[in-house]
N, C-alpha and C positions, 0 to 999 in steps of 0.2 A: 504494500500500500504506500503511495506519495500523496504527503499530505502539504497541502502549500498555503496560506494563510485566505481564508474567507472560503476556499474553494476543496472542496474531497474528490480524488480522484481513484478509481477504482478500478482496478482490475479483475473479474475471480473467474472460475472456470469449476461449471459445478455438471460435477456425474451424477446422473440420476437412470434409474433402472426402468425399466417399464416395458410392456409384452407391444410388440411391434408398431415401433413409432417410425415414421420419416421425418426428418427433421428438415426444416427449411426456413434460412436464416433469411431473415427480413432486418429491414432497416425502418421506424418507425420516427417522426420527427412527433417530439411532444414539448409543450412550453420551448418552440425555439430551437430545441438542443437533438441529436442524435441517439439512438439507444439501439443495438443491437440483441434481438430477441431471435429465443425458438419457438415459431411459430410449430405446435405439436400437430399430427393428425397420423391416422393408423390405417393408410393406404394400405399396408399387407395384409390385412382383415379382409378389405373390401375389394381387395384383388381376390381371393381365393385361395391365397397360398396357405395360408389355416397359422395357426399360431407359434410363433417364436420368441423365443425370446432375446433381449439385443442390447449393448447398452452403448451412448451414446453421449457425448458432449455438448454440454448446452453451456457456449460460452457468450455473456453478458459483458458488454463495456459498459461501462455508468461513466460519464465526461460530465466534469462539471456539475456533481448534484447539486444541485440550490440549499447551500449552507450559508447563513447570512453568518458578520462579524460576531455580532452577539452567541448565534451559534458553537462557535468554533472556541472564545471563551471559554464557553461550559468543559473545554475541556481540556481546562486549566486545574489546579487546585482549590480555587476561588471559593468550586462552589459543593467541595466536600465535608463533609462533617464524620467528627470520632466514633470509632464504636461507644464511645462515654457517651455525647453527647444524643447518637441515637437513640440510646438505651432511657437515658434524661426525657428524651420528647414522647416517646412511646407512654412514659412511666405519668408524664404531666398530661396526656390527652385519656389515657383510661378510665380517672372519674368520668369523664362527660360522654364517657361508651355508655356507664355502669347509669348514667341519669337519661340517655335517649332512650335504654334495653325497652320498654316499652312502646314506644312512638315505632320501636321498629317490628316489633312485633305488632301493632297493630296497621302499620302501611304496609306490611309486608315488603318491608323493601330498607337496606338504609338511608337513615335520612340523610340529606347532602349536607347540612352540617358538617355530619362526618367526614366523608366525602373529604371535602374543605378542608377538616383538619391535616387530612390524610395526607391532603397535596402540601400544602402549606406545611409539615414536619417532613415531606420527604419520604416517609413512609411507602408509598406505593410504587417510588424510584430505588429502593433500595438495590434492586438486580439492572436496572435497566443500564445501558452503555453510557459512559461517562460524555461520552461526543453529543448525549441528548438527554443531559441534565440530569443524568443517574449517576448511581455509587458506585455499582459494581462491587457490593458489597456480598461477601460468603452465605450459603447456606445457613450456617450457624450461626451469626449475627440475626439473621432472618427471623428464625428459631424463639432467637430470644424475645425480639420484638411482637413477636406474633403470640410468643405463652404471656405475655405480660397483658396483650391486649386482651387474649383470649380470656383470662383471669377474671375484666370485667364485664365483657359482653361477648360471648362465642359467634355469635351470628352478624357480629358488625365486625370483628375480628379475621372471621372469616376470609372476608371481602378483601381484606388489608393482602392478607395472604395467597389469595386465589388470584388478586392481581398483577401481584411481583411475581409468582412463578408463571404467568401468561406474556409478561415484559419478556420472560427469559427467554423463552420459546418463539418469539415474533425474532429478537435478538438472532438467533438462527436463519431465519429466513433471507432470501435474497436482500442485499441493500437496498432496491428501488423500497422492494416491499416497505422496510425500515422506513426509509424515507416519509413514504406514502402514508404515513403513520402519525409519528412522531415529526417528521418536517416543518410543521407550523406550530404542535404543542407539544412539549416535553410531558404535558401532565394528562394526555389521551389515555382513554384505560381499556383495554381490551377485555372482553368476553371469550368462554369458549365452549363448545361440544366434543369431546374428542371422541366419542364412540362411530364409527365411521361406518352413520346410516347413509350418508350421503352421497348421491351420483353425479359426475363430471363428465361432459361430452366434449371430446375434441372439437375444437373450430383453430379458424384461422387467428392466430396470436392467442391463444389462451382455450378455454373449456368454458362452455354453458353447464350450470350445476345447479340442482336443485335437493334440498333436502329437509327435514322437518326433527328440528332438536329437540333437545330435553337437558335441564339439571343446567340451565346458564345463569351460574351465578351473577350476582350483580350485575346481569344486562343492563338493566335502565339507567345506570350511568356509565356505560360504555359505546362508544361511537365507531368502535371496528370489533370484529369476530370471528373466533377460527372456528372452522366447522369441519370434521373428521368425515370421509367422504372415499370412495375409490373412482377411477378412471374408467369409463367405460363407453365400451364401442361395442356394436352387435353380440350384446350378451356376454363378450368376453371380460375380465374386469382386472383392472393391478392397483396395488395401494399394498396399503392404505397411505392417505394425503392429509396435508392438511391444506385448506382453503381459506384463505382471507376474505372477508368480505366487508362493507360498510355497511352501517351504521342506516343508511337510505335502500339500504336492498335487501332487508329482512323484513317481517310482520310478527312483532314481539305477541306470544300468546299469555296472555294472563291466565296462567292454572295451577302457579304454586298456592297451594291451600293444605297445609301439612299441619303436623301435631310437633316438627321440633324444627328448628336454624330457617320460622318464619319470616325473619328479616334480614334472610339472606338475596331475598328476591330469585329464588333462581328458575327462572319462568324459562318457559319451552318458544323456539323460535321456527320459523320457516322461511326457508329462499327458494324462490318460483323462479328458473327460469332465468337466471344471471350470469351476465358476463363476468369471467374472473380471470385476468392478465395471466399470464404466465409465470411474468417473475411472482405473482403471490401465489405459488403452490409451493408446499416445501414436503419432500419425500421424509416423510414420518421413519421408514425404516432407517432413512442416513443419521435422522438428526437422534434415533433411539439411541446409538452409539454416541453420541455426541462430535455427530460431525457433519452439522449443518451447513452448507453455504456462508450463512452469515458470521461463522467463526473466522474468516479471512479476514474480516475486519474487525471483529469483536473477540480479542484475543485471551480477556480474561479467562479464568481457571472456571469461573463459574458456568462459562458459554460450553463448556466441553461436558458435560455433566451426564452419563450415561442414564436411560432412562428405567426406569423399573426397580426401583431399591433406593433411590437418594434423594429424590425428590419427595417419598412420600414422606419425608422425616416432617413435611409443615402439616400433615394431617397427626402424628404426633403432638407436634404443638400445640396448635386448638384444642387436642380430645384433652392434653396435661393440662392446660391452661383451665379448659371449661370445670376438669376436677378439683381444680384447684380453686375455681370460681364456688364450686359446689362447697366444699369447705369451709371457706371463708364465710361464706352465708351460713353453714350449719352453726360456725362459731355462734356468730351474731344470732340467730333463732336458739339455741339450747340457752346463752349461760344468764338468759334472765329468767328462762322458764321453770316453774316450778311443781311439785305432784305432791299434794296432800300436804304444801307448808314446806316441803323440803326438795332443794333446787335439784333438779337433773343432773347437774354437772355433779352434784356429790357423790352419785352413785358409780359403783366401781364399775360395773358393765360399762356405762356410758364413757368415763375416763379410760378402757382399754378400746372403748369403739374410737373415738378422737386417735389414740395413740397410733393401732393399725391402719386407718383412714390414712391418716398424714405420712405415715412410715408409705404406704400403697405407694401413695402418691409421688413422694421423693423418689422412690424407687424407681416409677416410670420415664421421672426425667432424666434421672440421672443414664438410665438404660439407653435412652432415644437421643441422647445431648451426647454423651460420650461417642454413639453412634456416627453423628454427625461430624463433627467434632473430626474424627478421626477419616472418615471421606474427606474433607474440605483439606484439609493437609494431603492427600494425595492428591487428590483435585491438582493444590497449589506446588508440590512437587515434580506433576508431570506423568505420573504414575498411574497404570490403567486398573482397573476394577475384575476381578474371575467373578465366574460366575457364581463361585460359590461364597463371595465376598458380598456381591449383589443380593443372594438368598438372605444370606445373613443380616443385610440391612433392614429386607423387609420382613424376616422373621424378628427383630429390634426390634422395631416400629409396631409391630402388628399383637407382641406383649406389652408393650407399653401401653397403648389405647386398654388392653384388656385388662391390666391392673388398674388402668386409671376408672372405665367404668365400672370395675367390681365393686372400687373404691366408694366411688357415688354413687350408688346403688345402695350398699351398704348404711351410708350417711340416710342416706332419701327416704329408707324405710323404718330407719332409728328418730324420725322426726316428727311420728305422729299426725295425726287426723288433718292437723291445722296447715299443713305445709302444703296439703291437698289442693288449698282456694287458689282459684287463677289469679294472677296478678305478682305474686309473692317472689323475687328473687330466685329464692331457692329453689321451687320450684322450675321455672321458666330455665335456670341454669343446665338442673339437671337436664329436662328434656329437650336439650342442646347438645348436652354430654352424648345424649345416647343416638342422635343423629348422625353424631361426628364420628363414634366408635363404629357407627354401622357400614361406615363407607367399605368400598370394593377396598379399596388403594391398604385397608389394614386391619380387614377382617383376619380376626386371627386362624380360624379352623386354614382358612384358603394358603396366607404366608407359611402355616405351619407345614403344611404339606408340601411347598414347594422345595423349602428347607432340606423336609426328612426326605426327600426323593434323589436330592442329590447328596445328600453325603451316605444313603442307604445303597447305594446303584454299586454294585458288584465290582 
């Protein structure tokens, strides 16, 4: 990469696989400037010749992206701040999580407040590339900031979380895509579906895609979205992909209506029928290794991050955090209550329930933070991941959630009749908890088994 003042100049040259494509490089004049694209289409399908497989070079010039002075700035020191002082901002915005937790459970959605805060501490730049006003700050740093928020509101926590690791993942993608993004606002937040119900039809300079999501977090304040999708041509199909899209070429469905991480918004979308460039498609199987496209210019430790075992450490977070949410409230409900004149807290049962609760607790973070902890030094070393290093992550990760729900559970049902009424903290925490524990990413039966399969295997 030659970087020269006001202006990024960019070369990459990205392999990408797919069942018989012809490639055919076109020249495209856009804002002014030159761009050389592969236009896709799967002439050997529709010749007759029947299926091959082929792989092929799709080389991209980007001349001249439009990076204003201001831009170029950001990617100074100017505008980064300490793991202290993240850890400070995080720590100073959590009350006014723990005082929206309602408004957002009842809009179903977070309030922009939050939002607000979020952009305004930095919070949701924490992964993203420093050339576009991010930190490019570790997994584990991440980690922290996300159990802290987690602690006061899991479901606006959430969001904090689900966006920086969607920053990370566009970061991969081709530069234009980048660009296309983040080029005018450093504080754009992306959405995503990654289950690849969606289909993509070759056309000339990119695929027509249409597909109908589920589980997008915080869409409503997101103005682009990746959608998990395959390639297909006469019934034949390769991917899985991921597809970029705006903000203008969805139709947000309002049908989150759930019993936990209601103010998470995470409503189901659909795209009819859209055109989607070329450079915004990024081959899901390169970037699982961590070797997307846009790590040519985005060369942090973070950008290389193999996928299936390291990433899920932020769903760790949340579930630690929300137990720990859970706790904290159990405090504050038990040590004013009292049974027959004589306070709860005296009794020894209840004093070994607190004791185990909290020991649960510690124990998950410490499981899933060590975890991480110890990736991100390889990460930062250079050093690749086995697969049985990977199992291991998400066997981590996948006990930690399950000490930490056993944990609040425990709590939840040691608090009596009263804890029952909607509205109550403790409540709403816990059945946040158990939403968060229930996710695919660290179900424990599923990591457990991946685990015992590989180090069981003869």
């Amino acid at each position: 990469m030659r970087k020269i003042w006001g202006t990024l100049i960019v070369l990459t040259t990205q392999v990408v696989e797919v069942q018989l494509p012809s490639q055919k490089e076109k020249t495209k004049k856009r804002d002014g400037k030159k761009y050389h694209i592969a236009a896709m289409t799967f002439s050997g399908w529709r010749s007759g010749r029947g299926p091959r497989s082929r792989t092929y070079e799709q080389e991209i010039q980007l001349e001249n992206v439009r990076m204003s002075q201001e831009q170029v700035l950001t990617n100074t020191k100017e505008h980064l701040v300490s793991h202290d002082e993240i850890i400070a901002r995080a720590r100073e915005i959590a009350p006014r999580l723990k005082e929206r937790a309602l408004q957002a459970e009842a809009d179903r959605c977070v309030p922009v407040a939050t939002i607000d805060d979020f952009k305004q501490a930095g919070l949701i730049r924490m992964i993203q590339p420093r050339h576009y006003g991010g930190q490019e700050m570790g997994w584990d740093v991440l980690c922290e900031v996300t159990e802290i928020l987690a602690t006061a509101c899991g479901a606006q926590a959430w969001i904090q979380r689900i966006c920086c690791g969607h920053a990370q993942i566009l970061a991969t993608f081709l530069p234009e895509a980048q660009e296309d993004v983040w080029g005018k606002n450093h504080n754009t937040l992306i959405s995503a579906s990654f289950d690849p119900v969606g289909r993509g039809r070759p056309v000339d300079g990119g695929f027509v895609y249409s597909g109908r999501h589920g589980f997008s977090s915080g869409i409503d304040h997101c103005d682009w979205h990746i959608c998990g999708g395959y390639v297909v041509e006469d019934d034949k199909r390769d991917g899985p992909y991921f597809f970029l899209v705006p903000r203008s070429d969805i139709e947000i469905i309002d049908d989150w209506h759930t019993i936990s991480l209601r103010g998470t918004g995470s409503k189901s979308f659909e795209v009819k029928d859209v055109f989607v460039p070329a450079h915004r498609l990024l081959d899901v199987r390169k970037a699982r290794d961590g070797h997307g496209p846009g790590t040519v210019v985005n060369t942090a430790p973070v950008y290389r991050t193999p996928r299936g075992g390291i990433t899920s450490t932020g769903f760790a977070a949340l579930t630690v955090g929300m137990a720990k949410g859970v706790l904290e409230d159990w405090y504050d409900y038990t040590r004013p209550r009292k049974s027959r004149g004589v306070p709860i807290g005296a009794k020894e049962s209840v004093q070994v329930l607190a004791a185990q609760a909290s020991a649960e607790i510690e124990a998950a973070h410490l499981l899933y933070f060590s975890q991480i902890s110890n990736a991100q030094r390889k990460l930062e070393a250079g050093e690749s991941f086995s697969e049985l290093e990977l199992a291991k992550s998400r066997r981590n990760v996948g006990f930690a959630c399950k000490l930490a729900l056993e944990a609040g559970t425990r709590l939840f049902n040691a608090a009596g009749g009263r804890a029952l009424f909607e509205g109550r903290s403790l409540e709403r925490q816990y059945r946040n908890l158990i939403g968060a524990a229930s996710h695919h990413a660290v179900n424990w039966e599923t990591q457990a088994a991946s685990y015992g399969k590989i180090v069981l295997e003869p």
